[in-house]
Backbone bond lengths (Angstrom), bond angles and torsions (degrees), N, CA, C in turn:
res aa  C-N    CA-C-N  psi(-1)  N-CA   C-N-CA  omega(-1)  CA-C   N-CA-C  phi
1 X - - - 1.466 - - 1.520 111.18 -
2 X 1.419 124.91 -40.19 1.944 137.04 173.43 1.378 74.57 -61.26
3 X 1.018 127.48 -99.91 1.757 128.15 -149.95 1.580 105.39 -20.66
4 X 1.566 113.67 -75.44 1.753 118.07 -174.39 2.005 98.38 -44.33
5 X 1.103 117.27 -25.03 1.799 104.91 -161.67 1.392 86.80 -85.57
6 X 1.444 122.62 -45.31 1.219 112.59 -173.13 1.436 138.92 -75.48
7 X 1.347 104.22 -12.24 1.913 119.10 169.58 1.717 100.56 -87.40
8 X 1.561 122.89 -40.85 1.378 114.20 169.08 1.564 117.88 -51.95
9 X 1.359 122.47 -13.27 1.303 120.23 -136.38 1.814 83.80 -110.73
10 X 1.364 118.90 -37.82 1.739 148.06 -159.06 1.379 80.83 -97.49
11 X 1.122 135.06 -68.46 1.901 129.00 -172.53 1.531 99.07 -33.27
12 X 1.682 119.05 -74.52 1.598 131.28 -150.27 1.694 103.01 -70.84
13 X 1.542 120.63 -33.47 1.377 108.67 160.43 1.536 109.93 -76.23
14 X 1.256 145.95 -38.52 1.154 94.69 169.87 1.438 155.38 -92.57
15 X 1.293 99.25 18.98 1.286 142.70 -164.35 1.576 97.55 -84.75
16 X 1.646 118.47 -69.17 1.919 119.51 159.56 1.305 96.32 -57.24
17 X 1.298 165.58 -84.85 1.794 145.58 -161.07 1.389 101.11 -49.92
18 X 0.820 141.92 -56.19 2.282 129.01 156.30 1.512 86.31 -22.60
19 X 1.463 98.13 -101.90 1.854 98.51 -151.11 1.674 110.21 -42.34
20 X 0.943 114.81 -38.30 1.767 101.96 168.64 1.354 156.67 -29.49
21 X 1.978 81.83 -42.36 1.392 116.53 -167.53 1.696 107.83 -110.66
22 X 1.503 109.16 -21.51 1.422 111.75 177.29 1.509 116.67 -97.29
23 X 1.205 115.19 115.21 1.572 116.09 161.33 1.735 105.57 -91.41
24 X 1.244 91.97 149.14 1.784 112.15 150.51 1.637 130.24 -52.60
25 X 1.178 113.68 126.67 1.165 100.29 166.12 1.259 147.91 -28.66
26 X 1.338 89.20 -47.85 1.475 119.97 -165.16 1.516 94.46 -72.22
27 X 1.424 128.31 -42.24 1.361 115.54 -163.96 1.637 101.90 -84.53
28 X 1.352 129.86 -33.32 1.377 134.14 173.58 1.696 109.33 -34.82
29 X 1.094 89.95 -58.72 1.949 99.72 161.55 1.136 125.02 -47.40
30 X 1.034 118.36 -57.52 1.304 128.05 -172.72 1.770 109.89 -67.18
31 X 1.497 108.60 -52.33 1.315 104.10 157.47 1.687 125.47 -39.05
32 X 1.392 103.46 -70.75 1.721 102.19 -174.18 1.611 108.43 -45.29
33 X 1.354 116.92 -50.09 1.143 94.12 174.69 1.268 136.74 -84.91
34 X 0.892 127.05 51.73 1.215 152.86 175.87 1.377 118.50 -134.06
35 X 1.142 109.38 -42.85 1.769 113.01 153.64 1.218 132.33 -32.89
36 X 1.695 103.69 -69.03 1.663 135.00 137.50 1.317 122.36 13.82
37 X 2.092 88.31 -90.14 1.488 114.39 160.95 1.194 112.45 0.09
38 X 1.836 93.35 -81.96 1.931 125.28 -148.80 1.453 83.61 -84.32
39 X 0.959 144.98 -12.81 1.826 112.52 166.43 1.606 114.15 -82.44
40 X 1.314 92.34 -63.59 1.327 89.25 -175.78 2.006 121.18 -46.19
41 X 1.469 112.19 -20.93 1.087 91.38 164.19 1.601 119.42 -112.30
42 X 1.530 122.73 30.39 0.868 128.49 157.84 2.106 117.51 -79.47
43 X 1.372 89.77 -37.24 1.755 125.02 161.57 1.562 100.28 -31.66
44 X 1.532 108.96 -56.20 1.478 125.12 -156.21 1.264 107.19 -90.62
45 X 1.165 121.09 -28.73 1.509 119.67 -173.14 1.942 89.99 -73.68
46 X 1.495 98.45 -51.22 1.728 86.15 -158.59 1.291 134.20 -69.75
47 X 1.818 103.94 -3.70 1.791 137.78 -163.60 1.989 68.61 -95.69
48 X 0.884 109.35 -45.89 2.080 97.60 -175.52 1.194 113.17 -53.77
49 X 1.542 117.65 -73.83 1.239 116.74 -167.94 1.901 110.26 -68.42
50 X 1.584 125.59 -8.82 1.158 110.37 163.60 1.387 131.60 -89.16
51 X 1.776 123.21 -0.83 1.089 149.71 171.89 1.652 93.82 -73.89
52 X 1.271 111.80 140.24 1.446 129.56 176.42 1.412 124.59 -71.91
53 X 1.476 110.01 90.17 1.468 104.95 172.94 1.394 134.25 -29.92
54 X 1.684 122.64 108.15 1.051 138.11 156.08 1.139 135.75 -51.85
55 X 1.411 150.75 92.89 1.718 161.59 -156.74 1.498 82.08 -80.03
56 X 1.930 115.35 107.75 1.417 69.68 154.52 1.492 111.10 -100.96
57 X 2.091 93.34 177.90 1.644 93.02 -178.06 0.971 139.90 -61.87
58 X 1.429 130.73 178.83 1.375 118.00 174.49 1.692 110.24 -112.09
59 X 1.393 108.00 151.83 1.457 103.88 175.73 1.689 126.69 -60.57
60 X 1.514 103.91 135.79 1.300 112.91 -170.72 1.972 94.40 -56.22
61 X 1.546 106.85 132.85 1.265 108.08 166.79 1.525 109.10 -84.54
62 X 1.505 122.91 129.66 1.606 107.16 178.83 1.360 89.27 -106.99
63 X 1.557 137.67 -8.82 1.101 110.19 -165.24 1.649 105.62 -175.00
64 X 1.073 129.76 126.44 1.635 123.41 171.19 1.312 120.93 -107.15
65 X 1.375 140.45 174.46 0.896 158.26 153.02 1.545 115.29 -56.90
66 X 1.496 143.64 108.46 1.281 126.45 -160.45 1.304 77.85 -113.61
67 X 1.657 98.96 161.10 1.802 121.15 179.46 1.829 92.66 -81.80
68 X 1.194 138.29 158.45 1.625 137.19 -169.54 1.459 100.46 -7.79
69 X 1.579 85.92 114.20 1.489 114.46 -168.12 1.444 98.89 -80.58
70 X 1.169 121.76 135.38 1.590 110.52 164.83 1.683 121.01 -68.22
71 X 1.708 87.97 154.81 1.976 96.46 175.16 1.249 117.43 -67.54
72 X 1.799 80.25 -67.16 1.802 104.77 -176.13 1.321 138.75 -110.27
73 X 1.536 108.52 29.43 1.547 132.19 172.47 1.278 122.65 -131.02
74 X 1.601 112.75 110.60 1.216 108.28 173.72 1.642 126.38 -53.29
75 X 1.359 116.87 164.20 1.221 120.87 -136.20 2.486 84.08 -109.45
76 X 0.917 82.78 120.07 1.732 92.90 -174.79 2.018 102.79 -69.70
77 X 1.171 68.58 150.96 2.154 75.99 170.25 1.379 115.45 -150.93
78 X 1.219 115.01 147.75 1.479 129.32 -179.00 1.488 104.73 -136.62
79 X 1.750 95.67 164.76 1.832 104.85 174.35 0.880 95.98 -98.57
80 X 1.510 110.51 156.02 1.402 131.43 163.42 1.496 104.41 -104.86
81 X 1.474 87.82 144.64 2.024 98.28 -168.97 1.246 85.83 -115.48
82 X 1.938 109.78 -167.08 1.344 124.77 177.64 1.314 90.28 -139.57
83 X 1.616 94.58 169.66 1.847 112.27 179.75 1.072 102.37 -127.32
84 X 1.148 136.09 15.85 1.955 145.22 176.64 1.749 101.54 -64.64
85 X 1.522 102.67 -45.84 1.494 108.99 -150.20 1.686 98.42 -118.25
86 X 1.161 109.69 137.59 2.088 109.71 175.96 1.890 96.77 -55.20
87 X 1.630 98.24 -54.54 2.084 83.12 -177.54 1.402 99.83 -83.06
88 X 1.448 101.65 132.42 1.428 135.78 161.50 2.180 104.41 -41.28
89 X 1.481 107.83 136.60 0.731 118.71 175.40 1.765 122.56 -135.32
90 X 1.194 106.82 134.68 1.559 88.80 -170.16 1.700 119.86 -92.33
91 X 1.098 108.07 106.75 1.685 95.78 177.12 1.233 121.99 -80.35
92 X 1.011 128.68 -0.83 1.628 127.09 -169.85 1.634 118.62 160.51
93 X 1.362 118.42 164.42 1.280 127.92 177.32 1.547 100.12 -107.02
94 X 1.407 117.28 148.04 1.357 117.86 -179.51 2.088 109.89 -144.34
95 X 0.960 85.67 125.05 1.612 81.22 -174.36 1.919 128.92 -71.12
96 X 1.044 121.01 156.09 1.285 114.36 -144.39 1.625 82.47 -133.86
97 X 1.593 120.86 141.78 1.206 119.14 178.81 1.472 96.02 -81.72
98 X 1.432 112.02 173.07 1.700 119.31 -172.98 1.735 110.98 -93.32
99 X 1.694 88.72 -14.93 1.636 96.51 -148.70 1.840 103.60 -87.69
100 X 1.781 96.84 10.20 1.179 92.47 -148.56 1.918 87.71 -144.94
101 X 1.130 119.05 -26.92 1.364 109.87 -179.44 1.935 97.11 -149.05
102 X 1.537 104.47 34.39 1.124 101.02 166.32 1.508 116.11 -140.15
103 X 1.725 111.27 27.15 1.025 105.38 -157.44 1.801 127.83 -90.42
104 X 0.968 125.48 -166.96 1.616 99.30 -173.71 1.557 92.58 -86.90
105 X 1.515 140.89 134.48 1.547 127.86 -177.84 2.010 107.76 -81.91
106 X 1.301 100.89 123.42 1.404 109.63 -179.88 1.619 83.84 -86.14
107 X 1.450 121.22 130.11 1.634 141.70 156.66 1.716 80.58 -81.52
108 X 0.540 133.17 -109.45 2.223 129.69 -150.08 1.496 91.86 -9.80
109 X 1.324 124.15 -61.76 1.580 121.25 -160.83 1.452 116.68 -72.36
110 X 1.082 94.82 -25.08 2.416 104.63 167.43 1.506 90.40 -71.01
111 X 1.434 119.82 -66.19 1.397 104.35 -170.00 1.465 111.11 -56.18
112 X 1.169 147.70 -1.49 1.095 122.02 169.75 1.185 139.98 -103.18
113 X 1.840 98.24 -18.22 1.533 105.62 166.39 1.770 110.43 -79.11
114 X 1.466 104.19 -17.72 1.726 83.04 -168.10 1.777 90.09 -93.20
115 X 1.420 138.16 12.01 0.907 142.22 172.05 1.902 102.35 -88.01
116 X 1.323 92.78 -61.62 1.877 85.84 169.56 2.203 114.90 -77.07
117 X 0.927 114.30 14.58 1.387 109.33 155.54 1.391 115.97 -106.49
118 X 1.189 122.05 -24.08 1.669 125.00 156.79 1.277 107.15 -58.08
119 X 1.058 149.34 -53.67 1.452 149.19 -168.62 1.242 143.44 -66.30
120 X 1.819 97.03 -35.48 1.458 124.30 -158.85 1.359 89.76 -86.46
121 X 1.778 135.38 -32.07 1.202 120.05 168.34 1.509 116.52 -106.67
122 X 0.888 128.02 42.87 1.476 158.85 143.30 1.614 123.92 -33.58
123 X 1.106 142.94 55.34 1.523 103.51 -178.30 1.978 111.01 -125.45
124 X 1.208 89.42 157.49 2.102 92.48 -158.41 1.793 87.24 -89.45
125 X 1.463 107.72 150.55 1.382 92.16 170.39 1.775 110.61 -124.72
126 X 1.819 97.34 6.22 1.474 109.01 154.22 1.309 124.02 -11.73
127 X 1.465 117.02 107.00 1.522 116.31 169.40 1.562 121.00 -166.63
128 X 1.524 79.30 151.49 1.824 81.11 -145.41 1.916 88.93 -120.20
129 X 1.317 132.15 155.37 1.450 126.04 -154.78 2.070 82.63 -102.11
130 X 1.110 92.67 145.57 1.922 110.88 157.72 1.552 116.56 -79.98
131 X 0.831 117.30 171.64 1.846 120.57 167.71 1.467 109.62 -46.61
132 X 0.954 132.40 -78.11 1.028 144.94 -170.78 1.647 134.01 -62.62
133 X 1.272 99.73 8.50 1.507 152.23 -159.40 2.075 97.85 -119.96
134 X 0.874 116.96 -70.94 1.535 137.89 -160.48 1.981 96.67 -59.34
135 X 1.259 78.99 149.97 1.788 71.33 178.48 1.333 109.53 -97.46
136 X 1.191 125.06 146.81 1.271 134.43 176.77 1.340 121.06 107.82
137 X 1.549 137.47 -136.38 1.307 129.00 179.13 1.518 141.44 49.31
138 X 1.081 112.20 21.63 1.887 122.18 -160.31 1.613 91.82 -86.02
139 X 1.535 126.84 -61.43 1.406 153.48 169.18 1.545 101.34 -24.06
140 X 1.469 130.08 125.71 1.620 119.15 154.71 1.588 105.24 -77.37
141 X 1.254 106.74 137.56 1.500 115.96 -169.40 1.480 110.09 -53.85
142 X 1.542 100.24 -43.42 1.645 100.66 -171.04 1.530 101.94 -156.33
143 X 1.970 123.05 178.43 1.484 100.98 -165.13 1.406 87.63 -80.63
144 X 1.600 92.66 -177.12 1.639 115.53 -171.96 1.519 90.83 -73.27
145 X 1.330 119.45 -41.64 1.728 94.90 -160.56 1.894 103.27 -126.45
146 X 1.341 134.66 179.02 1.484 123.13 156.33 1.925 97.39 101.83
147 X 1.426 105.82 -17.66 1.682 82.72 -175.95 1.357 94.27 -111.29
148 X 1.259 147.59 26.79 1.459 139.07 171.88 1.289 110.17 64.97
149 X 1.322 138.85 -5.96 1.439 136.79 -168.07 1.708 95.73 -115.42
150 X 1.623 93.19 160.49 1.704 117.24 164.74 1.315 96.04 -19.33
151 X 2.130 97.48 148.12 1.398 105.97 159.99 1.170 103.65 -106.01
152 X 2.065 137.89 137.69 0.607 131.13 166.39 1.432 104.35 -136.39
153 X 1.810 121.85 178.01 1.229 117.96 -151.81 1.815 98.63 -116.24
154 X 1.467 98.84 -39.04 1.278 123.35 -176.31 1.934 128.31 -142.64
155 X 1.480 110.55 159.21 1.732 75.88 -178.95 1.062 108.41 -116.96
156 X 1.670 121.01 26.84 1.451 133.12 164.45 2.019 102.70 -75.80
157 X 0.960 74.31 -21.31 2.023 75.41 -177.26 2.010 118.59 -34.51
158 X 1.360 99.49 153.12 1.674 82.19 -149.74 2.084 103.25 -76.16
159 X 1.452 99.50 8.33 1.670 112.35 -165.84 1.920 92.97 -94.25
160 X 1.491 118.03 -5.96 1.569 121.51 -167.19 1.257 94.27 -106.36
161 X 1.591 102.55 133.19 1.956 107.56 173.08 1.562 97.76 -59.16
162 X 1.641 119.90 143.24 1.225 113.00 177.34 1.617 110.84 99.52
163 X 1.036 111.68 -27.53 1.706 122.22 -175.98 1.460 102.11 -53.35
164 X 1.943 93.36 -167.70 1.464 102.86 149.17 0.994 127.18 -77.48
165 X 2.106 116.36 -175.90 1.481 99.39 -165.53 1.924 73.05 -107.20
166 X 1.060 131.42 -162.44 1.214 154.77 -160.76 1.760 107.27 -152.83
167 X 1.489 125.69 130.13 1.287 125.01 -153.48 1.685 123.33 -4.06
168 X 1.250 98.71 77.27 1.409 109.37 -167.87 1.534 90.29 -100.35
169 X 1.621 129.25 172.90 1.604 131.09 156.91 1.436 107.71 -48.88
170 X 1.038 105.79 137.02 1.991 125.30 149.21 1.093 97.40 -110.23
171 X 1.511 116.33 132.89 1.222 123.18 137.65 1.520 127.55 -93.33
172 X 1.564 113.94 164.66 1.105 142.86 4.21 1.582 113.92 -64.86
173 X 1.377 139.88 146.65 1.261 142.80 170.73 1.519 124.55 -136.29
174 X 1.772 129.49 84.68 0.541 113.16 165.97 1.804 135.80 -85.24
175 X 1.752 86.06 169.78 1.902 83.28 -176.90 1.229 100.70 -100.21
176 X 1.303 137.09 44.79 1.274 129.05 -167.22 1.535 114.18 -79.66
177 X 1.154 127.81 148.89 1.873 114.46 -171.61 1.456 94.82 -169.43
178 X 1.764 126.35 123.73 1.066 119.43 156.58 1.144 131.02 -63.95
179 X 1.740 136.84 147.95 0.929 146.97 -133.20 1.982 100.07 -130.04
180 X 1.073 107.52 138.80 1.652 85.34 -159.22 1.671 94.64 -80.32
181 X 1.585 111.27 171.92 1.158 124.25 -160.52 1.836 102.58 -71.26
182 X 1.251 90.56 -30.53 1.799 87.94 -162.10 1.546 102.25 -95.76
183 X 1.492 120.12 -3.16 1.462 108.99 158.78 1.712 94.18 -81.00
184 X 1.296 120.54 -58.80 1.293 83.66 -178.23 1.618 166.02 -44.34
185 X 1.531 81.57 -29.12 1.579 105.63 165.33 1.486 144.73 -72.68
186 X 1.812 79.89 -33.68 1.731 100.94 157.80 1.989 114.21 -72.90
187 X 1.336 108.43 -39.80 1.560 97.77 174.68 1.142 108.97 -64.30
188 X 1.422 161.80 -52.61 1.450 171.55 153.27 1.727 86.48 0.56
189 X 1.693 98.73 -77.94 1.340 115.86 -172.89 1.483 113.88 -41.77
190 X 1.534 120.79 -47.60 1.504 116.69 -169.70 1.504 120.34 -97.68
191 X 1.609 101.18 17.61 1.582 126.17 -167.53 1.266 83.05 -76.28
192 X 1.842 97.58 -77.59 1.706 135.50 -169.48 1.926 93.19 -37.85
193 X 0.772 67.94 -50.91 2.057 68.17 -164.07 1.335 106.40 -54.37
194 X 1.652 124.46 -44.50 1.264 104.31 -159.55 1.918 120.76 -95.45
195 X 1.573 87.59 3.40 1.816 118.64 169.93 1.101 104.98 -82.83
196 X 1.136 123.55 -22.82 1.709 124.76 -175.39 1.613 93.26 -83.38
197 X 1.638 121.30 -62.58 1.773 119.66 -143.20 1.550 78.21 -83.36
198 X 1.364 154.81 -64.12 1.530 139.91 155.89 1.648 136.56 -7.94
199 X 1.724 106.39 -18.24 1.295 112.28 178.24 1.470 116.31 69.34
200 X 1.311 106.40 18.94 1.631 112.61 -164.75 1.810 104.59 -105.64
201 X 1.527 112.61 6.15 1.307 115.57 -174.81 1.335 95.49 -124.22
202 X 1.792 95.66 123.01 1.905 112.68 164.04 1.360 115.21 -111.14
203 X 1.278 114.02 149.21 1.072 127.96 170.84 1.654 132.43 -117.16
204 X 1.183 124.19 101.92 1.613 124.32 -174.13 1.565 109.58 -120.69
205 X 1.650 95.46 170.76 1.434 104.44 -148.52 1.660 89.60 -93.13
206 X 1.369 144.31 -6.85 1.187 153.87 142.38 1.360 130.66 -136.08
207 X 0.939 119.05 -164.53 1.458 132.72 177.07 1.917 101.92 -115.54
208 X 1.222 121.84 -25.95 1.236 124.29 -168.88 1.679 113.33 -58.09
209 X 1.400 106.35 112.10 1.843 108.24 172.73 1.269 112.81 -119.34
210 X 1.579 131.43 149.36 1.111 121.06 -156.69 1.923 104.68 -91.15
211 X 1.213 117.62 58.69 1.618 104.59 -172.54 1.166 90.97 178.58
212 X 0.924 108.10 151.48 1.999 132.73 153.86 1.143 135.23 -77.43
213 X 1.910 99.87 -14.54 1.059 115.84 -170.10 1.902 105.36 -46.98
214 X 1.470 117.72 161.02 1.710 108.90 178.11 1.892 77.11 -108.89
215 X 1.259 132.89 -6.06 1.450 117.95 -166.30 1.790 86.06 -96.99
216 X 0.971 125.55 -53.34 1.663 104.66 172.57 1.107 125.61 -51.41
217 X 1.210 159.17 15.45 1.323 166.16 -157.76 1.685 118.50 -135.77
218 X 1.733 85.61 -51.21 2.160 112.25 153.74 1.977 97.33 -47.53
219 X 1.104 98.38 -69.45 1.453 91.30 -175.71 1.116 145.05 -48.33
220 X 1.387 105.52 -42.52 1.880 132.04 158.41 1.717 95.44 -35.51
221 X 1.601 87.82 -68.62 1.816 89.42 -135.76 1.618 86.21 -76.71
222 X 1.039 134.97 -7.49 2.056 135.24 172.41 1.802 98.68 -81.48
223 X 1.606 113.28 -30.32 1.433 106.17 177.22 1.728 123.54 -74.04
224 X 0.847 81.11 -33.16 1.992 117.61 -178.44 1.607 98.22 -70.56
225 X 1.183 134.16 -48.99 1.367 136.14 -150.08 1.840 104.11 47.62
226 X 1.264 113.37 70.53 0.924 113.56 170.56 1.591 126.89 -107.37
227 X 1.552 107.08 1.12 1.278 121.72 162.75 1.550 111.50 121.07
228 X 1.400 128.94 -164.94 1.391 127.52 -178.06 1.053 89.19 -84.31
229 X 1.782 131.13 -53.45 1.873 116.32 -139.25 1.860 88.17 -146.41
230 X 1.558 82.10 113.63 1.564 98.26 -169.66 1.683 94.77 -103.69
231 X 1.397 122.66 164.62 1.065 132.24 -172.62 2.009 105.02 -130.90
232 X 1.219 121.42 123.65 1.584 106.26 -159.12 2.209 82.16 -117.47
233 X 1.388 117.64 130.60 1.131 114.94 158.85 1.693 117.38 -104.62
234 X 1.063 105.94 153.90 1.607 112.14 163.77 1.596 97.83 -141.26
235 X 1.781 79.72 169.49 2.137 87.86 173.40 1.174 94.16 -76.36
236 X 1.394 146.36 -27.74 1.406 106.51 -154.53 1.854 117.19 -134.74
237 X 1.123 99.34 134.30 2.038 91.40 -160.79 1.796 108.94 -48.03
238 X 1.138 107.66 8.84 1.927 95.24 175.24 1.099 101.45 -119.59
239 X 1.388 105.93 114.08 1.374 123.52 -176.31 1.528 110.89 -84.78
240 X 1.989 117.96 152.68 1.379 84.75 168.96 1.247 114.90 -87.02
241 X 1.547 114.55 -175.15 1.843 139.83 -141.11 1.264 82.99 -82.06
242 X 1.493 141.22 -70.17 1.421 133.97 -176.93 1.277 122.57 -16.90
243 X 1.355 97.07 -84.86 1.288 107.90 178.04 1.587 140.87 -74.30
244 X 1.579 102.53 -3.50 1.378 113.14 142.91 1.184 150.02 -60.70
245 X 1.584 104.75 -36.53 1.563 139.91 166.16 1.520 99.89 -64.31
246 X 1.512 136.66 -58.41 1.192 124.48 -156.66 1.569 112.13 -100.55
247 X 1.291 111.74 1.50 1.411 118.33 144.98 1.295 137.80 -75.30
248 X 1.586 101.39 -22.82 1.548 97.57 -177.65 1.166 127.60 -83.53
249 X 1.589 112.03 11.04 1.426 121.46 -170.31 1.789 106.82 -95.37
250 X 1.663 104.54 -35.83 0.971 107.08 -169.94 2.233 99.51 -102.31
251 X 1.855 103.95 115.53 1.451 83.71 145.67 1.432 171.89 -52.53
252 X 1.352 104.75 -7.79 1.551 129.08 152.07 1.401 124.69 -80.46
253 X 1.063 124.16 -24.53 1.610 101.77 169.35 1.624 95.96 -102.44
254 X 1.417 95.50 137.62 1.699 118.05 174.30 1.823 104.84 -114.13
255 X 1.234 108.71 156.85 1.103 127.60 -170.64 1.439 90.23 -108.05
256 X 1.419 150.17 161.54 1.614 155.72 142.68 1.319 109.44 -143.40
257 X 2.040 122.73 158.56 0.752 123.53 155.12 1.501 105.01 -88.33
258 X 1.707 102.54 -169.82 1.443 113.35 -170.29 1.492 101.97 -75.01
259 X 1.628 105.22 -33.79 1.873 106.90 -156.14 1.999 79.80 -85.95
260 X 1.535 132.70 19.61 1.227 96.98 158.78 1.212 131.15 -110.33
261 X 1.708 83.95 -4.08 1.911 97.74 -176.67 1.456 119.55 -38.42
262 X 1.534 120.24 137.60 1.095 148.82 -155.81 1.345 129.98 -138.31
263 X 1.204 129.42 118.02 1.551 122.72 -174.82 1.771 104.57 -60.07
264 X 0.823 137.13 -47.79 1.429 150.43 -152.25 1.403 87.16 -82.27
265 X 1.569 132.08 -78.05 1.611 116.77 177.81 1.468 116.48 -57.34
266 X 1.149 135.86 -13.08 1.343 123.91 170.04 1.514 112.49 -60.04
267 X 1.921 98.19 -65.24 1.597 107.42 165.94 1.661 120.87 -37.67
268 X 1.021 117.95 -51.13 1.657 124.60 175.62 1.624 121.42 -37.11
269 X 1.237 95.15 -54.98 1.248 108.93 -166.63 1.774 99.99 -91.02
270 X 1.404 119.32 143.96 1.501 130.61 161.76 1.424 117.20 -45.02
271 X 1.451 117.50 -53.22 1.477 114.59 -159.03 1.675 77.87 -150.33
272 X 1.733 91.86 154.15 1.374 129.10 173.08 1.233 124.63 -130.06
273 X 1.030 107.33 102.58 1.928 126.25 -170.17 2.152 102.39 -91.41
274 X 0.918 99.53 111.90 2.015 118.18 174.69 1.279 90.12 -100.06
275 X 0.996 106.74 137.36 2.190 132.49 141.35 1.609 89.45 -61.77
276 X 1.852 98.12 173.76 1.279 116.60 156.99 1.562 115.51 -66.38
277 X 1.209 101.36 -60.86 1.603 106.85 170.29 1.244 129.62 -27.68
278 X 1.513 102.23 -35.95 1.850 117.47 -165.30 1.638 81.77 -76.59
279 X 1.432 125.07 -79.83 1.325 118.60 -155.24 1.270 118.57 -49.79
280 X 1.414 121.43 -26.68 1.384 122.24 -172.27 1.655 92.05 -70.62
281 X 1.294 123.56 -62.81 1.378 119.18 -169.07 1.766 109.85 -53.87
282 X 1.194 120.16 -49.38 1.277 121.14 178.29 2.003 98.01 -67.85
283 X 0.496 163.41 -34.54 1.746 155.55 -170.60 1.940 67.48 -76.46
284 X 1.417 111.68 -100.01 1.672 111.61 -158.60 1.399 115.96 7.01
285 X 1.696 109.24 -75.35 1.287 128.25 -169.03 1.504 112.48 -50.62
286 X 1.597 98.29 -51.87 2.012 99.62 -162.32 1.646 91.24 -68.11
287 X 1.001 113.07 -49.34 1.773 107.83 -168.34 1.440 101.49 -52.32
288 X 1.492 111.59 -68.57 1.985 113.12 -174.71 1.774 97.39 -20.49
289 X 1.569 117.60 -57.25 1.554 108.04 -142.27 1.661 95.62 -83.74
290 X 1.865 108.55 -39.23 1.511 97.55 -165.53 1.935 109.07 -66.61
291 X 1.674 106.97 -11.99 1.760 92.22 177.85 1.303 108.52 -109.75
292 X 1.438 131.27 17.08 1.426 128.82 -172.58 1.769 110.62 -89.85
293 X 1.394 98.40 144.20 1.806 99.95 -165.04 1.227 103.27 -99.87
294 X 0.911 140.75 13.45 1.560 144.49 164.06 1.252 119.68 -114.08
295 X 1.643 116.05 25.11 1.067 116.38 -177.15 2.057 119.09 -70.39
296 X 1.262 104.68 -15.36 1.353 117.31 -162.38 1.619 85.39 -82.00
297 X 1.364 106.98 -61.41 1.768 119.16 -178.19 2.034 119.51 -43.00
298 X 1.697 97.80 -37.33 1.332 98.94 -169.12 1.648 104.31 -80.90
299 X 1.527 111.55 -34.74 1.841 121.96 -179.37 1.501 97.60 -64.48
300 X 1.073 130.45 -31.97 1.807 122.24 -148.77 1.835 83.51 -58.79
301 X 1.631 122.15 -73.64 1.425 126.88 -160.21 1.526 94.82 -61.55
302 X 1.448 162.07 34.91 1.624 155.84 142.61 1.479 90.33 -120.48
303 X 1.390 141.28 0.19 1.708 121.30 -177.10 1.657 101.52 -74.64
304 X 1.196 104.93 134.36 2.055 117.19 178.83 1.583 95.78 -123.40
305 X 1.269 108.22 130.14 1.192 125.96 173.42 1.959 95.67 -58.21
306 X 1.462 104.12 143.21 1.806 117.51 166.88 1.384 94.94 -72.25
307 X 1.555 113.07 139.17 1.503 132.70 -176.93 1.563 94.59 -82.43
């Protein structure tokens, strides 16, 4: 009876190690090709990513929609380049409002904002001591009356060599002084304008370059003739990683957002490179303030008396 349990027992294992070990034909097939399949398009994926990424282009802009269209100023245009490639490529023309990068440039109104951005961080630390300040002098020099000479009280007095000084500097002293709104807005305006009729204003469809390299960027802006110390804006303060990295090596190229643009860094720098983004946001802004009717109402609560 052990014997019969034990050959039944040796039959059914090896009977499951059979089915384990035997496939079907039919599925052997079915496998390989399927194997096949997954190579050949594993094949395809990697013939992809070693084939040279193609940008594609972007459509030539002939023309936009401007926010208050002008009457009596023709409407300005520029190319848009790319930063993908060291040679410059042109993707398109894009139109530029007049009211805003075509304007006539007032020099008095540049001089005055980059005259009030010199100033506003300014401070003298000039200082000179008063009487009462000076060491010494507590003693009256001599009596008030009986010696025929001057009456005096002390010989710190500001009329005694050695004294105090008399409206001399105190420090701290700043020159700080608000700058009125509509010079400011007009310098912005006659910045843009005079980077534009100078050829000193670019425009690209990003900031995105494929490297970190800081020597690809040397090359661009040496291919470009865009000058020693270029200035790159976007709308928005996070720049990408590329081109953050290969700026930070060199002190001439600066990164900015739109809300930091500046008459004084515009002037600084040779050339000024905008995104699309940047101009749209900069046109937005200057237009909102130069056609808004409450402009007198919204300045009154930011007006600061001049120091």
């Amino acid at each position: 009876m052990a014997t019969k349990i034990i050959n039944k027992t040796v039959t059914e294992l090896s009977l499951r190690i059979t089915r384990c070990f035997f496939v079907p034909s039919k599925a052997i097939q079915t496998n390989a090709a399927l194997f096949q399949e997954r190579s050949e398009t594993s094949i395809t994926n990697v013939e992809e990513q070693l084939l040279p990424t193609i940008r594609p282009p972007l459509p030539i802009i002939y023309s936009r929609k401007l926010a208050f269209p002008p009457k009596f100023k023709a409407v300005r245009q520029a190319w848009v380049s790319n930063m993908d490639t060291v040679e410059e490529e042109k993707l398109g023309l894009i139109d530029l409002h007049p009211e805003v990068f075509a304007e006539r440039p007032r020099v008095d109104i540049i001089h005055e904002n980059v005259r009030w951005q010199q100033l506003y961080r300014h401070v003298s630390y000039a200082n000179t001591k008063v009487r009462y300040e000076v060491r010494g002098g507590g003693r009256k020099p001599r009596p008030q009356k009986g010696s025929g000479r001057s009456r005096h009280g002390s010989i710190r007095s500001p009329i005694w060599r050695g004294g105090g000084i008399v409206h001399g500097p105190r420090s701290p002293t700043p020159y700080f002084y608000m700058l009125s709104f509509n010079a400011r807005l007009n310098g912005l305006r006659s910045t843009l304008s005079a980077k534009l009729a100078q050829d000193d204003l670019h425009i690209v469809d990003s900031l995105d370059i494929p490297t970190d390299d800081p020597s690809y960027l040397e090359k661009l802006v040496e291919e470009r003739g865009w000058g020693p110390a270029v200035l790159f804006v976007d709308d928005n303060d996070i720049m990408p990683l590329n081109i953050t990295a290969a700026s930070d090596v060199h002190g001439h190229y600066n990164l900015m957002p739109v809300y930091g643009l500046n008459v004084h860094s515009m002037l600084k720098h040779h050339t000024l490179v905008l995104t699309l983004a940047a101009v749209e946001r900069i046109e937005e802004r200057l237009l909102f303030h130069l056609n808004r009717n409450d402009a007198a109402e919204a300045g009154r609560k930011h007006r600061l008396d001049s120091l």
